[in-house]
N, C-alpha and C positions, 0 to 999 in steps of 0.2 A: 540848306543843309551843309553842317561842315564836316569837312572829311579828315582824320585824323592818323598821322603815318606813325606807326610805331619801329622802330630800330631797335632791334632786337641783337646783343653781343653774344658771341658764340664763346665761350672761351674754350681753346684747346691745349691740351697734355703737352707740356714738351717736354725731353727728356734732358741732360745736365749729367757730367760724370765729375765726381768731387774728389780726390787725392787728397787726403786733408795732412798728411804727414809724409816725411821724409822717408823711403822704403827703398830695398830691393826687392821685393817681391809682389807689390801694386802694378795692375794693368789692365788695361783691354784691347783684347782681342777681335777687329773686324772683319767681318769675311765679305768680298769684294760681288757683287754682281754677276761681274763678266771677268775675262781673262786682262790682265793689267801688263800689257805688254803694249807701251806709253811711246809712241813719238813725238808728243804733243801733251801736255794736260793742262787742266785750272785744279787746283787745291786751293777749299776757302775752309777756315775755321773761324770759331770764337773761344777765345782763354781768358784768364786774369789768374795771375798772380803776384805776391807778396815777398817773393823770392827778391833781391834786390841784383846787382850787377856781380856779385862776390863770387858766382859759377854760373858755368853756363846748364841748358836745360832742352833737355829733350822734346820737339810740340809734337813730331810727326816721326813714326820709322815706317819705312818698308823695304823688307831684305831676304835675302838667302842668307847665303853664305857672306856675303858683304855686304854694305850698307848701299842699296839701290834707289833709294828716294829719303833722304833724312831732311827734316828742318829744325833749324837749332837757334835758338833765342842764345850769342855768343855771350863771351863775359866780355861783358863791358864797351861791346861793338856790334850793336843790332842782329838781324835775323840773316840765315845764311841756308843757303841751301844746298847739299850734298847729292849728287851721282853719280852711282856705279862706284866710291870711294869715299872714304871720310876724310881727308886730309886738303883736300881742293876741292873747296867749294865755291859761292859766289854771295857774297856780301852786302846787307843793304843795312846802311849807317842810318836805322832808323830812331827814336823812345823806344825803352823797351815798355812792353805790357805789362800795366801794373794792378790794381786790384780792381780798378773799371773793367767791365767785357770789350774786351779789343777784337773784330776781325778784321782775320790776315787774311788775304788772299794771293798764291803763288801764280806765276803764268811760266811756262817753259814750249818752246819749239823747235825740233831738233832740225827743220828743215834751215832755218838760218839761226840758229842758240838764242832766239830771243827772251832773256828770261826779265820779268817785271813781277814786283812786291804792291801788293795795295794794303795802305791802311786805314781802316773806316770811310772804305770808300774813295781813297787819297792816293795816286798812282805815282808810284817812285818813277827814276830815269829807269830807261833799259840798256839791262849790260848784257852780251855775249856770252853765253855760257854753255861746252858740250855740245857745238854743234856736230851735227850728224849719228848723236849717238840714241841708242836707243834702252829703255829701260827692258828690260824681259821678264815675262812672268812666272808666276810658280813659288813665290815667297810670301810674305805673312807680313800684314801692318798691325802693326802695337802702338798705342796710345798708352804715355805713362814714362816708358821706360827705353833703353836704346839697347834692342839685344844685337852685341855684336856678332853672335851666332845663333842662328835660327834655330838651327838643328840640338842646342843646349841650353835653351831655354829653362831646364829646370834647375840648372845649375845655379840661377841666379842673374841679378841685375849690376849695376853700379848705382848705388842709392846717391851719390853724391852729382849722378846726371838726372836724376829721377825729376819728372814735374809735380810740384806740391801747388795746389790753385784746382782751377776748374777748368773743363773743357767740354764742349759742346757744338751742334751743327757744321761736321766733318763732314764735306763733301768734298766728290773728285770728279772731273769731268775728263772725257781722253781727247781734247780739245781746248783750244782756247776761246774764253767766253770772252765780249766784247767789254769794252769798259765801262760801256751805260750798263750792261748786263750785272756785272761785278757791283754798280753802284748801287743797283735798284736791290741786288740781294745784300748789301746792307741795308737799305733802307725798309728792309722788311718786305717791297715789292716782291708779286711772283717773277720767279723763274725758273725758266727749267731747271728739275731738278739733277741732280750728280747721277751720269747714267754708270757708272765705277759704283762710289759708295753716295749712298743715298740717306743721311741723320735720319730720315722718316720711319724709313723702311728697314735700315740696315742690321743685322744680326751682331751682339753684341756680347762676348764671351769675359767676363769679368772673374779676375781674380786679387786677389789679398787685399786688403782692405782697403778695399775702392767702394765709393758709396755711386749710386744709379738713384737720381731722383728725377718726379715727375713735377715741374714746374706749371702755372698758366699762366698763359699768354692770353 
């Protein structure tokens, strides 16, 4: 008798946030799990865009009244990451992301500043960055757009920071994950997921003309 295995592919929903043009007033709006008062995190995403080096772009905000956690694809000098301030940040001379799906992965610990950049899996040097400082919670992450004040948001954006591309699988951990950790969630491996914001599960508040599609995987 032969015995016959069949493999069976599940395919599942994923979701993808598209910006297809230049705006002030495209966004999304995530709301966090838990309370996001950070002495430590991992932020991974995946982007692509078409934008070339001629401005910089906003991938990540999270803020109050000032810019508490920003990452900034610079012009013309790789991805940077801002705390507690916009003006000093910390700089990783990396390609910038171009119309391939790129994930970034950020690492920061305020016990000794250790902050490290992954690209597709690919772990820059580590620079010193904001040791001892702590993010605090109580503000609002936007995807899209870089509001310099939370509390005026209706006022409007700066379309010329705005991301035009896509973005998708935004997660944040209040810890740092290990670097096979980081590899394997590029590689599509499980890992625990983002106990902050979670791509699966996370609540997603969209405004101006941001598209929300379901892809499979």
């Amino acid at each position: 008798m032969r015995l016959y295995a069949f493999l069976f592919l599940i395919s599942v929903p994923f979701i993808t946030v598209i910006f297809p043009t230049q705006t002030s007033t495209s966004y999304v709006e995530m709301t966090p799990k838990k309370d996001m008062t950070l002495r430590a995190f991992t932020l991974c995403l995946q982007v692509a865009t078409e934008l070339s080096g001629e401005r910089e772009i906003i991938l990540f905000a999270y803020g109050k009244r000032d810019d508490e956690l920003n990452v900034w694809r610079e012009q013309n000098r790789g991805i940077s990451l801002y705390l507690g301030e916009s003006s000093n940040g910390v700089t990783f001379k990396v390609p910038d992301p171009g119309a391939l799906h790129t994930h970034l992965c950020l690492t920061w610990d305020s016990t000794t500043g250790a902050s490290t950049l992954f690209m597709n899996g690919r772990r820059s040097l580590t620079k010193v960055y904001k040791k001892g400082h702590t993010i605090p919670a109580g503000g609002k992450v936007i995807l899209g757009q870089d509001p310099d004040n939370i509390e005026k948001m209706e006022a409007g954006f700066d379309a010329n920071q705005s991301l035009v591309g896509e973005i998708f699988d935004v997660n944040l951990w209040d810890f740092v994950l290990s670097d096979s950790d980081i590899l394997d969630l590029y590689s599509g491996k499980k890992v625990q997921r983002g106990n902050i914001f979670d791509w699966e599960t996370t609540n997603l508040r969209v405004s101006g003309n941001t598209l929300v599609l379901k892809h499979q995987v």
